[in-house]
N, C-alpha and C positions, 0 to 999 in steps of 0.2 A: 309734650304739647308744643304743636312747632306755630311760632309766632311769624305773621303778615314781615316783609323786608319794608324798611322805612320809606317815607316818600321821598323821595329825592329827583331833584331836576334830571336826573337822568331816567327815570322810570316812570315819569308822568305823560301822558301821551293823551293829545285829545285828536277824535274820531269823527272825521265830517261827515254828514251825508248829504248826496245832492238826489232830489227828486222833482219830479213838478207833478202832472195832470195825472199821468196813470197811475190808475189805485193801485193795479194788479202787481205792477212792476216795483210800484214804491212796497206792498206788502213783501212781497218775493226780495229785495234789499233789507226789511228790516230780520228778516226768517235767515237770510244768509248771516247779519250783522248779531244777532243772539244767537249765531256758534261761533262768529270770532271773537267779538268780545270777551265772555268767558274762558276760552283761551287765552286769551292775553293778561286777565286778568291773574289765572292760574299760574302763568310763566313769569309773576312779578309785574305787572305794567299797571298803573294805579289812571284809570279812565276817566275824560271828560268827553261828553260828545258835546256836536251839536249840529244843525240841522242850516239847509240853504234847499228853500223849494217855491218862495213865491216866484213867479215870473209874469210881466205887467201881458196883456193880451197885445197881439198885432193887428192895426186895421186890415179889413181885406184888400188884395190889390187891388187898386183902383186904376185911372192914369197915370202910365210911367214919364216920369219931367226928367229933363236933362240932368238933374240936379241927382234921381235916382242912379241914372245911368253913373255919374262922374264919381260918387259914392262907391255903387259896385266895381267900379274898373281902380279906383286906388284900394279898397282891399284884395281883391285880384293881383292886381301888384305888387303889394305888401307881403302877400303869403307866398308869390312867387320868388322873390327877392329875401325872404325869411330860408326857403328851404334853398336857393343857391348857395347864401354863405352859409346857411349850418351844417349843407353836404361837404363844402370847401375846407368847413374845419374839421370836418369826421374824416378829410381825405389828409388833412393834414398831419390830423395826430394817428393816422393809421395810412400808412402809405403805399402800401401795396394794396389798397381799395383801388378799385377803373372807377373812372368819370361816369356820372349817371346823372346830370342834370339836364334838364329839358332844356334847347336854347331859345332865345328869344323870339323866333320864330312858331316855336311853339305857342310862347305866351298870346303873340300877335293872334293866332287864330283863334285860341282858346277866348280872346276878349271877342274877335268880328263873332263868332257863333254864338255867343253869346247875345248881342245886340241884334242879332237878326233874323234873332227866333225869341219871340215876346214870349212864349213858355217860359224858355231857360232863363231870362231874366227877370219873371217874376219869382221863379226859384231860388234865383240865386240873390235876390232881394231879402225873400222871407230869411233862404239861408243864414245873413251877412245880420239880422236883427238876431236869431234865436242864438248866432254864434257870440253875440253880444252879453246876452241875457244869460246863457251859459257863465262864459265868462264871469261876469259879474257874482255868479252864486261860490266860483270859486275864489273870488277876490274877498268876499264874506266871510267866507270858513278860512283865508288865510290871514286876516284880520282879526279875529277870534283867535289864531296861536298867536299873532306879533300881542295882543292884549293879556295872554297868558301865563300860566306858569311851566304851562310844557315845554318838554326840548324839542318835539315836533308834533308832524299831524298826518294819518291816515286817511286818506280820503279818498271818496267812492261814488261814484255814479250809479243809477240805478240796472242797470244793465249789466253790474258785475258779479260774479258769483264765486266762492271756491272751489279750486279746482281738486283737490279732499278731502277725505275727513283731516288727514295732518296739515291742511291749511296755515290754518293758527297760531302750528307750532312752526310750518315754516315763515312764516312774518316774524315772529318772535326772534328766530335764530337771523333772518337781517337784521331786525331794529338792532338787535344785541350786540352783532359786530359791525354794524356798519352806521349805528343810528347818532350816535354823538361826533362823528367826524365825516361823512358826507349827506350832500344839501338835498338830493332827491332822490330816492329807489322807485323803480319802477316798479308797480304790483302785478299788473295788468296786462301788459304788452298789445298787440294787436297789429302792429307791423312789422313785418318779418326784419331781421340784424339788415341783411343784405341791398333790405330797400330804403334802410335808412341808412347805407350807405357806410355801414360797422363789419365786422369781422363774421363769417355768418359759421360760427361756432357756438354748438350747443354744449359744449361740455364745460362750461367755467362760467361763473359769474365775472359781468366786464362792467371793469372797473376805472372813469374815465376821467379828467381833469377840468370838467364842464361840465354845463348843463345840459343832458340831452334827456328829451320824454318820447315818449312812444305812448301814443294819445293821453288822455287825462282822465281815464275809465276807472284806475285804481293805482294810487302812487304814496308816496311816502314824503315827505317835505322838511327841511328842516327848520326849527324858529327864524334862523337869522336870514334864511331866506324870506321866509315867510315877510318877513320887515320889509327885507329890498324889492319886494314883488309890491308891496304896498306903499310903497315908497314910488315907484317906477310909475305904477298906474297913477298915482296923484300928479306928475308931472308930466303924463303922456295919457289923459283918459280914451282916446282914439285907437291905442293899444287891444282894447277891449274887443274890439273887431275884426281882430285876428283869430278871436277864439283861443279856448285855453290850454290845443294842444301844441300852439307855438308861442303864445304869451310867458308864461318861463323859459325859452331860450334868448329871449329878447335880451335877459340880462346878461349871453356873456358879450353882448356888445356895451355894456354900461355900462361897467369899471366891477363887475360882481366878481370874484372869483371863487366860483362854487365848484364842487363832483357830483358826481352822478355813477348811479351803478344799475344795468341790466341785466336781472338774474339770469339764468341758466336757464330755469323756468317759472318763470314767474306762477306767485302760488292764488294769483288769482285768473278768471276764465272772461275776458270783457267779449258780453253777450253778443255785440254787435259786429265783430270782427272774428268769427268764426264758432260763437254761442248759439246761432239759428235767433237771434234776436234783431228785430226789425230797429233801422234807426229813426228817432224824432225830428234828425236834421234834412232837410229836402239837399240830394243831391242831383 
């Protein structure tokens, strides 16, 4: 009779979910999450979830005030100035990558079109709150591991799904080699290696000396990250609005020295980035 492996800080793992309004999607996340759970459970991994789904309601647009405008034009900036230096340092530590960053000229336009066409600015308004409110649900569930006993945290959007039946055992066989010594795996993917300005090789898991994400649909985290993320946003809550797919690279400008790894193939399918699944963020 073969006996359960002991609990131990290395096989504890807690399981975020993030959902909000839609029933259909949040049921179809929890349908995908009882078949991996049980996989993981089976491969050794001793399970805590928990859950991040309230999000407060937005008034409707009303009159846009200066004050609107000067808001969307420093997150605009923020996210533009995020992906300059995190391409700068993908160029760095991989060198035979070519330069793919939009110049500033770009930026310039991308803000006048935006101001003068009241559409795009009340989108990119809504955008710039829901990117917040995201945010926030993952700053919860990483809150819940820094308060934990796990070594890290799974965590999922509702738009992710498995891309197998061996899913679970392929998450399992990351956590196993890579889950006590680097800070983030990617589950998920959604942007191709090449546009995030990485190696666009499909044959090997890459494995990197930073933080890099490739959106925030389904990833892997580790505690002590977990800490410095929570740690980061108490001294910068403005961060938040950058949304949570560049809010973790933030830290390797803030003394963090974390890894990061990009599977081969990541063993999850993020619906909205080539799932046939429609996004909640107004773009």
């Amino acid at each position: 009779m073969s006996s359960s492996p002991p609990v131990t800080v290395e096989n504890r793992l807690l399981v975020g979910r993030i959902h909000h309004i839609d029933s259909g999607r949040a049921l179809e996340q929890r349908h995908q999450l009882d078949i991996l759970l049980p996989g993981l459970s089976r491969r050794g991994f001793h399970i805590e979830e928990a859950t991040a789904h309230y999000q407060p309601g937005f008034q409707a647009a009303g009159r846009i005030t200066m004050r609107d405008c000067i808001k969307v034009a420093h997150t605009y900036w923020r996210q533009h100035m995020h992906s300059r230096r995190e391409m700068a340092r993908r160029r760095e530590a991989m060198p035979s990558i070519p330069k793919r960053i939009r110049g500033y000229g770009g930026l310039t336009r991308g803000l006048l079109d935006l101001f003068v066409q009241t559409e795009r600015l009340q989108r990119a308004i809504r955008r710039r709150n829901i990117q917040r409110s995201l945010a926030a649900k993952h700053l919860h569930l990483w809150t819940c591991l820094a308060n934990s006993a796990a070594m890290g945290a799974v965590i999922v959007e509702d738009d992710f799904s498995l891309r197998t039946e061996s899913s679970p055992d392929e998450v399992a066989d990351l956590l196993n080699e890579f889950g006590t010594d680097i800070d983030w795996i990617d589950l998920a993917g959604g942007i191709s290696r090449k546009d995030l300005g990485l190696p666009d090789s499909k044959l090997e898991n890459l494995v990197l000396s930073f933080i890099c994400t490739n959106t925030a649909c389904g990833y892997f985290v580790s505690k002590r990250m977990a800490i410095a993320l929570v740690d980061f946003v108490s001294a910068n809550p403005a961060c938040l609005f950058v949304g949570p797919s560049f809010l973790p690279n933030e830290l390797n400008n803030a003394g963090f020295r974390g890894s990061s790894v990009l599977p081969m193939i990541p063993p999850f399918i993020h619906g909205t980035h080539g799932g046939g699944m429609a996004s909640s963020i107004p773009y």
